[in-house]
C-alpha positions in Angstrom: 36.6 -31.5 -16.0 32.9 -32.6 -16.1 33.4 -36.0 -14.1 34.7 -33.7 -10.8 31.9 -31.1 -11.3 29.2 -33.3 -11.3 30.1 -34.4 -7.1 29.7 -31.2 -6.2 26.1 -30.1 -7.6 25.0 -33.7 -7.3 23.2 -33.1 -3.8 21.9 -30.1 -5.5 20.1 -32.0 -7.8 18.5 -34.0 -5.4 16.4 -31.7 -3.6 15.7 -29.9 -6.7 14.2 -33.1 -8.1 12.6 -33.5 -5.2 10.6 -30.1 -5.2 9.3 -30.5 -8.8 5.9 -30.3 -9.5 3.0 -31.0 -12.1 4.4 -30.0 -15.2 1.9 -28.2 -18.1 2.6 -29.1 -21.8 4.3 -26.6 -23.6 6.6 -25.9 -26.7 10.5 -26.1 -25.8 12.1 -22.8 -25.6 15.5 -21.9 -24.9 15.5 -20.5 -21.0 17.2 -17.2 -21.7 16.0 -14.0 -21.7 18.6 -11.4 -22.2 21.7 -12.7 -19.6 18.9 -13.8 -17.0 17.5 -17.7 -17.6 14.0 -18.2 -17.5 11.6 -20.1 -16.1 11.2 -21.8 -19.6 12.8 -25.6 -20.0 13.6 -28.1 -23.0 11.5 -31.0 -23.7 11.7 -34.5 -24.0 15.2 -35.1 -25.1 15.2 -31.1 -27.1 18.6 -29.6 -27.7 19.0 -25.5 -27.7 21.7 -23.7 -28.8 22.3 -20.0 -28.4 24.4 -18.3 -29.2 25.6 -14.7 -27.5 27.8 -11.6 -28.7 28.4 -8.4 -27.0 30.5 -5.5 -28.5 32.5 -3.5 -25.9 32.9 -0.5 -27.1 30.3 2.3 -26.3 27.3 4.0 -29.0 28.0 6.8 -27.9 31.5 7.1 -30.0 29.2 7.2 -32.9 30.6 6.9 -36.2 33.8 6.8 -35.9 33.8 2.9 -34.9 30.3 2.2 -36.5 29.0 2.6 -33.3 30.9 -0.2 -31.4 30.5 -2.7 -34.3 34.3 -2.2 -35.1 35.5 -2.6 -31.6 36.8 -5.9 -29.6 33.6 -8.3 -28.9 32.7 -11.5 -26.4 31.1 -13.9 -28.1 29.9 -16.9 -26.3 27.9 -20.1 -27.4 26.3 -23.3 -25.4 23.1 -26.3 -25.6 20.4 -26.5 -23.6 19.2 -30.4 -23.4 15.8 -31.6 -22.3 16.0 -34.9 -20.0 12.8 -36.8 -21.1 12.6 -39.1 -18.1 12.5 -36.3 -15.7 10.0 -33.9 -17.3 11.0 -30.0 -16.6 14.8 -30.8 -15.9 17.6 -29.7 -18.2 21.0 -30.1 -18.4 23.2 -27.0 -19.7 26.7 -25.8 -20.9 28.0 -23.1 -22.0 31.2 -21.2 -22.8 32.0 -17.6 -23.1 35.2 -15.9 -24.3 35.1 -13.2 -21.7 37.7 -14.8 -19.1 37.5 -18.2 -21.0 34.5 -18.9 -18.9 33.0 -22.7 -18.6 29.5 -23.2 -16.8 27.6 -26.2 -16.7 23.8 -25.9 -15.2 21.0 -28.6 -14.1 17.4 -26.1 -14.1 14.4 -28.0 -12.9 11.4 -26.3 -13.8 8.6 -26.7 -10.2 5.9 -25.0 -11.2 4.2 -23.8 -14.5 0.5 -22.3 -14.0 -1.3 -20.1 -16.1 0.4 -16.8 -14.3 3.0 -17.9 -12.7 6.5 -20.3 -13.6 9.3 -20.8 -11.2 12.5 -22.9 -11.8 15.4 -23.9 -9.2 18.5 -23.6 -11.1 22.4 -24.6 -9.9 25.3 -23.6 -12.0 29.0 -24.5 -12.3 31.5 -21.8 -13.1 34.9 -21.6 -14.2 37.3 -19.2 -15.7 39.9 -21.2 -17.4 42.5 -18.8 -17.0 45.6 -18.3 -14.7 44.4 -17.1 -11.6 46.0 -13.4 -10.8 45.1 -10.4 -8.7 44.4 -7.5 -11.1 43.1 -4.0 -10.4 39.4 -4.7 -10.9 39.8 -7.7 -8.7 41.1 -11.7 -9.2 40.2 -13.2 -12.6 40.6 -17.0 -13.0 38.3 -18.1 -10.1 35.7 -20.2 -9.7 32.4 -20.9 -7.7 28.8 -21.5 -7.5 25.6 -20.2 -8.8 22.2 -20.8 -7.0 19.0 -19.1 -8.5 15.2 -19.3 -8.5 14.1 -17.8 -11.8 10.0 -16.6 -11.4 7.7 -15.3 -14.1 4.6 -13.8 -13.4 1.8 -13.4 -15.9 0.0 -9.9 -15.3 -1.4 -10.3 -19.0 -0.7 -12.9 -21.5 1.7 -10.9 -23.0 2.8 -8.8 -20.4 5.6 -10.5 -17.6 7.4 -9.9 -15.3 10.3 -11.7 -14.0 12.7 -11.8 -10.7 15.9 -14.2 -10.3 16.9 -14.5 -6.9 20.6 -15.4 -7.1 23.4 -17.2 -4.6 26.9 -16.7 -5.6 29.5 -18.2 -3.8 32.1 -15.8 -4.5 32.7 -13.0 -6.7 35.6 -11.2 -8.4 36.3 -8.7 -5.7 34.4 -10.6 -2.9 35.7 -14.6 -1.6 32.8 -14.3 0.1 29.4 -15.5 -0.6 26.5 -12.7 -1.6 22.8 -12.4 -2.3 21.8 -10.7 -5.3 18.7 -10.8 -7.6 17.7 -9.8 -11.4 14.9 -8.3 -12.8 13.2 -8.4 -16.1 10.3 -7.9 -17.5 8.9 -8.7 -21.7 6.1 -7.2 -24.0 4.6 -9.3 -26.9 4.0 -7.3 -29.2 2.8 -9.7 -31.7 3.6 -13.2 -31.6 7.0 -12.7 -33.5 8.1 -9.4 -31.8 8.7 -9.4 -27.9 10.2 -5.9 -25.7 12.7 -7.1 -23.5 14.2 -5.7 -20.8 16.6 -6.2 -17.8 18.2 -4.4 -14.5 20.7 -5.4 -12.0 21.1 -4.3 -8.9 24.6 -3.7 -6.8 24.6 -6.3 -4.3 24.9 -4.8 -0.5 28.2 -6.1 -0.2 29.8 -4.4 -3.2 31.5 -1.6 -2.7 29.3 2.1 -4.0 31.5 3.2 -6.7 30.3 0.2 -8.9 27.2 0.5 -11.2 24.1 -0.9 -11.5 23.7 -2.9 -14.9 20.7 -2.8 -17.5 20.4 -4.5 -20.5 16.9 -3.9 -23.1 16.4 -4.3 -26.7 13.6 -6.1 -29.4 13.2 -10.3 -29.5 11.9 -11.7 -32.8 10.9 -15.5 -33.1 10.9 -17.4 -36.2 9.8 -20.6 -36.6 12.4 -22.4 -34.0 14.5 -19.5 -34.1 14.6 -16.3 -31.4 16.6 -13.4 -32.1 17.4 -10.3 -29.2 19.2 -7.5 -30.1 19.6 -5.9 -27.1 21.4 -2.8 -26.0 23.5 -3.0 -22.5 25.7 -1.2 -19.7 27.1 -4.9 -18.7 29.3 -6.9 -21.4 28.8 -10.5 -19.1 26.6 -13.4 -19.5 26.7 -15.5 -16.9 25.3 -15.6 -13.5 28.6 -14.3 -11.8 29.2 -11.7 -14.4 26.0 -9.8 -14.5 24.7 -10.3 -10.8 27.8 -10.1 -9.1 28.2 -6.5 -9.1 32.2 -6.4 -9.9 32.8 -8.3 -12.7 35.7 -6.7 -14.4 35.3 -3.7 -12.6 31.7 -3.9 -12.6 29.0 -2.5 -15.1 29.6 0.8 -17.3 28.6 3.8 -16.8 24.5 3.9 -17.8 25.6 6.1 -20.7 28.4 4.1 -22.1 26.6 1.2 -23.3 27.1 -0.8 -26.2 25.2 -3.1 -28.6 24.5 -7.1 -27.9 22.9 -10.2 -29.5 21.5 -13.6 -28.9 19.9 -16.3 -31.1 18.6 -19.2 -30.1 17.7 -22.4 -31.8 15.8 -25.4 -30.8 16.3 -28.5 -32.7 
């Protein structure tokens, strides 16, 4: 599968190396917030692995399922690896359970100043499952990702982030549409992090879908970061969260149900 993906994002990757910039020295961190990537990159040849779950069933059933904890889950894992000779670029894959879904990423980092980051990011994805026509749309399809993640520094610990986002087809739509995420993070201290996430319904998506949130509390440990997050929108990938329609799009605000990620970098 990888040897006929890599044609197609190839050009991609040119202009993207292109564009880069001067490159400030920094720690590596996994670049993931919550669902949206960051303008964060691996370094030198760094590996990151996270790892994401998300319960579908809603809090708001209370006890009687332990809040969610008891009902069906997607859990999803993937590496993150820094490419030394091209400082700022990494290479990633990931795959989710949700749809049996397979993306593989190149992020270039262009710019890192003291209040303001910006990657170019182009992403791969496939759902490796039969391709049918359901009631919330076609499952089984696959397409194109194209995003800009941007951080900007209002304090050091306060951020703000937008992700302007290409997809090349969605689960209702075999057209292309425009979308973009935003999130913003509080540092507490230097372990403890507020995180939090919204995303729009794109134009071209019908009104009776929802918009999708996603917030919680980040701890980092050593090389560890851990987000417990709470969330309308059970996806994790560029095409599930920003599309809109994914599986009938996001719940309703006040069904939501409980998530996690942890990273690692080795």
């Amino acid at each position: 599968m990888l040897p006929r993906l890599f044609p197609k994002i190839a050009p991609l990757l040119a202009c993207v190396l292109l564009t880069g910039g001067v490159l400030n020295a920094e720690e590596s961190e996994v670049p993931v917030a919550i669902n949206l990537p960051t303008a964060d990159r691996m370094q030198f040849w760094d590996i990151g692995l996270v790892f994401t779950h998300r319960f579908l069933s809603p809090v708001k059933d209370h006890g009687k399922d332990l809040y969610g904890l008891d009902g069906f889950t997607y859990a999803g894992f993937g590496f993150d690896f820094g490419i030394k000779t091209v400082p700022g670029l990494n290479f990633e894959i990931y795959r989710t359970a949700d749809n049996k879904t397979f993306t593989v990423a190149l992020q270039q980092q262009l710019l890192n100043k003291d209040r303001i980051r910006m990657s170019a990011r182009v992403e791969r994805f496939d759902e490796v499952v039969t391709q049918v026509v359901t009631t919330d749309g076609t499952v089984g399809i696959s397409g194109m990702a194209f995003q800009l993640p941007t951080e900007i520094f209002i304090t050091d610990d306060f951020v703000l982030s937008v992700v302007p986002t290409y997809l090349s087809r969605t689960t209702t739509q075999e057209k292309s549409i425009f979308n973009y995420g935003v999130g913003l993070h509080y540092d507490f201290t230097s372990k403890f992090r507020f995180v939090a996430e919204y995303y729009p319904r794109p134009s071209k998506i019908a009104k009776t879908f929802q918009t999708g949130f996603a917030a919680g509390i980040s701890y980092k440990t050593f090389k560890h970061r851990f987000t417990l997050m709470g969330t309308n929108s059970t996806g994790t990938t560029a095409h599930q969260v920003l599309s809109g329609d994914y599986g009938g799009g996001p719940k309703p605000h006040g069904d939501w149900s409980i998530g996690f990620n942890v990273a690692r970098v080795f």
